[in-house]
Structure formats: C-alpha cells, structure tokens
C-alpha positions in Angstrom: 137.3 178.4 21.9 136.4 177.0 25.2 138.1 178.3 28.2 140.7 176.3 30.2 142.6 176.3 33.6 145.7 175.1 33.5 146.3 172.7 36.7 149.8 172.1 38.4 152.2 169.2 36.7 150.4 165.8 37.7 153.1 163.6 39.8 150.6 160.5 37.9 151.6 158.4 34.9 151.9 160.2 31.5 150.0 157.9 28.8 151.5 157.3 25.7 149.7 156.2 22.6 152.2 154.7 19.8 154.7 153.3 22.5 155.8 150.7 20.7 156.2 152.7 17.3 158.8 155.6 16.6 156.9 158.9 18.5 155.4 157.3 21.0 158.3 155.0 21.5 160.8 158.4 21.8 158.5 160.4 23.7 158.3 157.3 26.5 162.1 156.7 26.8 162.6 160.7 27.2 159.8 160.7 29.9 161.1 157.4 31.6 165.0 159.1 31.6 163.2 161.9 33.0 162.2 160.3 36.0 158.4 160.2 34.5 156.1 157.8 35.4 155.0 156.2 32.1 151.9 153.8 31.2 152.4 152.7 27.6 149.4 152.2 25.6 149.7 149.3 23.3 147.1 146.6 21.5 149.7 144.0 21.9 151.7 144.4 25.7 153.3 141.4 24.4 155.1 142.8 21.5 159.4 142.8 21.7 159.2 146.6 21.2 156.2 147.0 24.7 158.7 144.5 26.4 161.4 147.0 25.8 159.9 149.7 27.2 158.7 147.3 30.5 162.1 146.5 31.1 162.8 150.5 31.2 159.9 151.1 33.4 157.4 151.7 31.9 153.8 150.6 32.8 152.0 148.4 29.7 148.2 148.9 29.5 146.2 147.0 26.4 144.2 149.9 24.5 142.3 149.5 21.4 141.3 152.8 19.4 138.0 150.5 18.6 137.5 149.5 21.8 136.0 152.8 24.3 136.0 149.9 26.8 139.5 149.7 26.9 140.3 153.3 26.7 138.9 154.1 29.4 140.4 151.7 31.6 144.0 152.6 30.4 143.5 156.6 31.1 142.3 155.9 34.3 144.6 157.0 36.9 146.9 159.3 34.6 147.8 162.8 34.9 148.6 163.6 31.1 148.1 162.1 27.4 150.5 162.0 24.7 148.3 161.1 21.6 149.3 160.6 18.1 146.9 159.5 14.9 148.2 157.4 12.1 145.7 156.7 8.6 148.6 154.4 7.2 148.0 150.4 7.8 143.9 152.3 7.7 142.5 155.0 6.3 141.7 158.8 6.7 137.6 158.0 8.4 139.6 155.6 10.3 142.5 157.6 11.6 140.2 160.7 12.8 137.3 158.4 14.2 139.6 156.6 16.4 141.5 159.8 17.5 138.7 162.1 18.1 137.6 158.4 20.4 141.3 158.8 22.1 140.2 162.4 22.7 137.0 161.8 23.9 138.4 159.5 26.4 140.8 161.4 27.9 138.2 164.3 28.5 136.0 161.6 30.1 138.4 160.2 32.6 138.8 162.2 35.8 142.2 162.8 35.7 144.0 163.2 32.6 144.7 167.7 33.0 146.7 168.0 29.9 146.7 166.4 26.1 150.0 166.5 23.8 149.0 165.3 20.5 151.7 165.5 17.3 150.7 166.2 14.3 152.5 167.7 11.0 154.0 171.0 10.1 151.5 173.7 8.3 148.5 170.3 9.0 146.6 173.5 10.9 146.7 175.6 6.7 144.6 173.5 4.9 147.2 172.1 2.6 145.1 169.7 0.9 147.3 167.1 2.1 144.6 164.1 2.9 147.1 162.7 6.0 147.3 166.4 7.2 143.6 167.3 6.8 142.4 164.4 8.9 144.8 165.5 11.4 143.9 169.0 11.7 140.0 167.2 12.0 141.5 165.8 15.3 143.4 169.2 16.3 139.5 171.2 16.2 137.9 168.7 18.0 140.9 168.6 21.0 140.5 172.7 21.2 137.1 172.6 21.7 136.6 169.7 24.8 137.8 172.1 27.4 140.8 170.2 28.3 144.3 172.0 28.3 146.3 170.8 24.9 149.3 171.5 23.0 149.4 170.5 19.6 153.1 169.4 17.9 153.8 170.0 14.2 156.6 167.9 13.5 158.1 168.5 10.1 159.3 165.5 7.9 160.5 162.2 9.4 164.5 161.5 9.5 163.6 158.1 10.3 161.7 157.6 6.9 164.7 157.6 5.5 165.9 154.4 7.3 162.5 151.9 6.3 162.6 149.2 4.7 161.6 150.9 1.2 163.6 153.5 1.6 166.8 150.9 2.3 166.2 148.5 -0.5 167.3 151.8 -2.4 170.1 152.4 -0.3 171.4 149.3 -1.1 172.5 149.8 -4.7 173.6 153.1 -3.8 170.5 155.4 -4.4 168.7 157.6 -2.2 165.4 157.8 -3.9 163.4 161.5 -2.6 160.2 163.2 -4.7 162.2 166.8 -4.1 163.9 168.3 -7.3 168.0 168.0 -6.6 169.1 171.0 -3.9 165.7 172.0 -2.2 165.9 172.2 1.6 163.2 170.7 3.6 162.8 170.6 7.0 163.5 167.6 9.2 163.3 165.9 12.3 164.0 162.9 14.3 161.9 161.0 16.2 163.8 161.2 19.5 164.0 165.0 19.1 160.1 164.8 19.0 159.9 162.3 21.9 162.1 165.2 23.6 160.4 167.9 22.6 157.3 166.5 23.6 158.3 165.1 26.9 159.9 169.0 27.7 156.1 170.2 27.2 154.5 167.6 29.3 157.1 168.9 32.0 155.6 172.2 31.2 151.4 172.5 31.1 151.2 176.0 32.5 153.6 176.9 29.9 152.4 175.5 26.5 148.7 175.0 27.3 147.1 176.4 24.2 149.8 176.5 21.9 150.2 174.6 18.5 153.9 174.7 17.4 155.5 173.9 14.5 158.8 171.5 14.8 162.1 170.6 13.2 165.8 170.2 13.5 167.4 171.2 10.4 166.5 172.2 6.8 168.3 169.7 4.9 168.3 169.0 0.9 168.3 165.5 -0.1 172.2 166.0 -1.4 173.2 166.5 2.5 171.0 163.6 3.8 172.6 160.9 1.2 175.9 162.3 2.3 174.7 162.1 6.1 173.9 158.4 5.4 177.2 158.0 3.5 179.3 159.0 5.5 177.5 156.6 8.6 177.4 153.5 6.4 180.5 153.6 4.6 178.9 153.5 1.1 178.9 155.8 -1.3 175.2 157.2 -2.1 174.0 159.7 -4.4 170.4 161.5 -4.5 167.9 160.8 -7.5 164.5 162.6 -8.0 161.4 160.5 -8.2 158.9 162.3 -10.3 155.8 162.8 -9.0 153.9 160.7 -11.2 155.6 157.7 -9.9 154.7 158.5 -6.6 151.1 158.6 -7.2 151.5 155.6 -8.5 152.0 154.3 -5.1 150.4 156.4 -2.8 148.0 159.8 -3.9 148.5 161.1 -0.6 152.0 161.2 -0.4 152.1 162.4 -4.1 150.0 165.4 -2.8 152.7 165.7 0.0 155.6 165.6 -1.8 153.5 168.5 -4.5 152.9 170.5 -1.1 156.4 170.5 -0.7 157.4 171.5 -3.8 155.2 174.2 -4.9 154.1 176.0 -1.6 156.5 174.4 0.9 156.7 173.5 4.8 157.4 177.2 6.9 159.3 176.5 10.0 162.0 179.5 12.1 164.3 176.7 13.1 166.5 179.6 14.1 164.0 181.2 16.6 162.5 178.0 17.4 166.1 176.2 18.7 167.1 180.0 20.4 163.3 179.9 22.6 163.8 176.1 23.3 168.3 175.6 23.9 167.8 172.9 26.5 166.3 170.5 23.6 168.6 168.2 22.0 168.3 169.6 18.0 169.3 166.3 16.6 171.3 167.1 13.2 170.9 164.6 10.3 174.6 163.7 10.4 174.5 163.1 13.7 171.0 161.0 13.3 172.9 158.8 10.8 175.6 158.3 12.7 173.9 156.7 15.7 171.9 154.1 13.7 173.1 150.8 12.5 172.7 151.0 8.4 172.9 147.3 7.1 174.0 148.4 3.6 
C-alpha cells in the first residue's frame, strides 16, 4: 500500500458529494452545525433540497461524475472530500467508473489532504453482493493513490424503511422485510452517518487509514414495525418477503437480503459506541419518532 502523511486539519471547505441526498445531505448539516466550511457538490444547485443546504451555509458547486471538467473545478480550493458511490438510478460499470473519476480528481487537485468515502458493512469480504463488490472496486483504487482515506461501512439504512415503497406497505399496516421473523440486523441512520463522518473529517491524523465498520443498533424487524408504530400511531405488524419475490424485483438486493440471512453483517456495536461516546448512536425508536410518517 502506498505510503501517506497525514497533514494538519484543513481550515478549507469540506466537499460533499450526495448533498442533496440522505449521506451526503447528513454529513453536510453535521459539518455546517460544526462550524465547517461546506461546498456541496450537486448536478442540479437549483434543486429545493441544494437550496436547503444554501440557506444553511453551505457553498453549492455543479459537479457531474461524467464530466472531469467539472470535477475539477468543484475540488478546487477544498481541504477534504466526503465521497459516496451509488449503482441505483445506473448500474455497477457506472457506479465504480464515475467514483474511481471522483477519486482521481481529488488526488489531482492540489489541495484536497484527506478522502472519507462510505461504503457498506463487510463490502471489504467479498460478499458477492454486486452493490458491495463495486464498492469495494472503489475502496482498492482510493488505498492505493497515496492520498490519506478513511473508508465507512455503514450497515443497513433506517431511512429505507421510510421510502416511498416501503410506505405504500405501511399504509395497510404491513412492514414488508426479506429477514425470517426475529433475526437482528444491524442498522443505522443517515444522520448518525453524517455524524460519524463529520467526527472523522475533524479527525485525519486520527482515522487516516482505517476502514470501519458502522451501525447503531441490532434491531429485528418485530422492534422496527413497533418503532414505527408507536411514532405513527398505527398499528403495524412484520411480514417476511421470500426471497424469490425479491429477485423478482431486484437480483442485487435478493443477494443482499441472502447475505444477510445465511452469513450475516459482523459489527461490535458495543465496542464500537464505547471507542466513539461523543457520537450520537441514534436508536430506531428514537429515528421514528423524529420523522413525520403520513400513514
């Protein structure tokens, strides 16, 4: 692995990819309430969700994955990258060509001394999950450009559970999860991950080089539909969707929701909350409780 020297926390803007989205949109507010500086990477600065973030602070910058151009321009100046990789509304070629491009623009601009890219729990095990693979494609190529990273692992999404799909369910009283009834997984919330990853950026002497697995709670689908029960007011009860069905819709999150079952996500939630206490270890009752379910 290449060698790298960790510089001093940069006192430039912090460079958010996904700021209008769920991650990047966390890890921005916790940087701005930080006293951060924060230039918001976005293909649309226009958007409701980039004017949010303006009217918080933040700096909006037009970026296009596609475009190097563009790239380049928005990373000039800043002192840190957070960087995230999505293949939905794509594909997998897609998702790691344009990250590994992200990457590669970040090492290229004179500034940018640390890189803070999420990506999934166990994605660094070869789980034969396609969405996971393709991100651990994008983790190899960061550890080797010589640039000091951190790599994030964050374990399944709590705010999956509040899309539109997943509400439809909701609706008539269902919470609809591929788990069989009373098996744990682990789970987080995307402003727990906007903290987390906003404490490392604070931190680039301290988590240089470190890939870290991360996650709230292990929660079984009984305890989130009572979570969102008791927020919304409705009564909801937990029902298994087989696997088959799954595929049906999606093969990658069929070989998720497998992964799950049969080998299973391996996170110490008890020694990772007792080496990090100052983070805010958002519990799903208390992640339902703060949103607004229209049930």
């Amino acid at each position: 692995m290449t060698q790298i020297t960790v510089p001093p926390l940069s006192p430039l803007p912090v460079a958010v990819t996904g700021a209008t989205g769920a991650q990047g949109g966390a890890t921005a507010r916790a940087l701005l309430r930080a006293g951060r500086p924060v230039r918001a990477l976005t293909r649309d600065p226009g958007s409701a969700a980039a004017g949010e973030l303006a009217a918080l602070g933040a700096e909006l910058v037009r970026a296009d994955f596609d475009d190097p151009a563009s790239l380049a321009i928005a990373l000039d100046g800043t002192g840190a990258l957070f960087a995230m990789s999505t293949p939905f509304g794509t594909d997998l070629d897609t998702e790691v060509r344009q990250g590994i491009a992200l990457l590669d623009a970040a090492r290229a601009a004179a500034t940018v001394r640390h890189v803070v890219f999420t990506s999934a729990t166990n994605a660094d095990r070869s789980t034969g999950i396609p969405h996971f693979d393709s991100k651990h494609r994008i983790e190899r190529h960061l550890a080797g450009l010589g640039l000091p990273w951190t790599v994030l692992g964050p374990a399944a999404f709590l705010d999956n559970y509040a899309n539109d799909w997943t509400l439809e369910s909701l609706r008539d009283g269902v919470f609809l999860l591929p788990m069989p009834p009373g098996t744990p997984l682990p789970v987080i919330a995307a402003d727990t991950i906007g903290a987390f990853a906003a404490h490392v950026l604070a931190r680039p002497e301290a988590y240089a080089g470190r890939r870290i697995d991360i996650a709230s709670q292990w929660c079984t689908g009984e305890q989130i539909a009572a979570a969102i029960s008791a927020a919304s007011g409705r009564p909801i009860r937990v029902e298994e969707v087989p696997l088959a069905v799954v595929a049906g819709y999606s093969e990658d999150l069929a070989a998720m929701f497998r992964y799950f079952q049969e080998v299973g996500l391996t996170i110490d939630t008890a020694t990772l909350h007792a080496e990090h206490p100052t983070i805010d270890w958002q519990p799903v009752d208390r992640w339902a409780a703060t949103r607004t379910w229209d049930l």
